[in-house]
C-alpha positions as a Python dict, from the first residue, in 0.01 Angstrom:
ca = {
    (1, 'X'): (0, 0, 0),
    (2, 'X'): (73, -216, 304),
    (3, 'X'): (324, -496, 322),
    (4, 'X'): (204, -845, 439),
    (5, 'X'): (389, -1000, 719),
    (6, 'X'): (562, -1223, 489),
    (7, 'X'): (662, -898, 255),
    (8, 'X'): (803, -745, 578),
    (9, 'X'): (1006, -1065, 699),
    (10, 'X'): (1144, -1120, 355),
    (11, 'X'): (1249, -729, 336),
    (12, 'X'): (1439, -761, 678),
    (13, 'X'): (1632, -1045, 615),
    (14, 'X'): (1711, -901, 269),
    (15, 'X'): (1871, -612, 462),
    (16, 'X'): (2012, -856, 705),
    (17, 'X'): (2201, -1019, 458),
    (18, 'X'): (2313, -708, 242),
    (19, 'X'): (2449, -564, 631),
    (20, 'X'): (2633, -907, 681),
    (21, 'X'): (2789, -854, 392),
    (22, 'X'): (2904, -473, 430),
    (23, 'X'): (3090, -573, 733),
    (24, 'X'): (3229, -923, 571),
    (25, 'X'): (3395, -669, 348),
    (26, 'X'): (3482, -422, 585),
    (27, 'X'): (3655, -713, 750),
    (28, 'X'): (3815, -832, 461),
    (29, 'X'): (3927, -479, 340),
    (30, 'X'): (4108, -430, 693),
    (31, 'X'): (4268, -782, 718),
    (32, 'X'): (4413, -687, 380),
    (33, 'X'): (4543, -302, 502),
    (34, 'X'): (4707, -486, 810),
    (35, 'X'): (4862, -766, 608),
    (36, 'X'): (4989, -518, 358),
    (37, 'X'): (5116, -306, 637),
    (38, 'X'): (5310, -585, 745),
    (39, 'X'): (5471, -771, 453),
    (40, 'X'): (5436, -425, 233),
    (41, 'X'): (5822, -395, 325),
    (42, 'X'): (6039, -621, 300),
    (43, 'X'): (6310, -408, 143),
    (44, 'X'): (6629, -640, 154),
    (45, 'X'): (6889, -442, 372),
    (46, 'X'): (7125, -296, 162),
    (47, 'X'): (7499, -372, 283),
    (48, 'X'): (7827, -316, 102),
    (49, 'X'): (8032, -608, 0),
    (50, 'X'): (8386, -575, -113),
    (51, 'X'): (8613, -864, -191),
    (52, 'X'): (8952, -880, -391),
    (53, 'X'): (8980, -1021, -705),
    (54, 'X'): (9308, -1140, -880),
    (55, 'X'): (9353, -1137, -1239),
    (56, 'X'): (9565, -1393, -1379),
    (57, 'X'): (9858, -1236, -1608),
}
């Protein structure tokens, strides 16, 4: 069974556009893993605080 030029062009850009978007993803995936790198901690920095308190009576 042989594929007709046509058959052939429509198969390649089918692939084309299933490789465009592996790497879209693969983009997005490691945009996401950077930006979650980044703002994954933002721990507040823990400090003591001490202040004195009078009591009336």
């Amino acid at each position: 069974m042989r594929l007709s030029d046509t058959e052939r062009a429509r198969k390649g850009r089918r692939m084309l556009r299933i490789l465009k978007l592996l790497v879209f993803l693969l983009v997005i995936g490691f945009v996401a893993l950077v930006g979650y790198a980044y703002l994954g901690n933002l721990a507040p920095e823990k400090t003591d605080v001490s202040e004195e308190v009078t009591l009336d009576g």
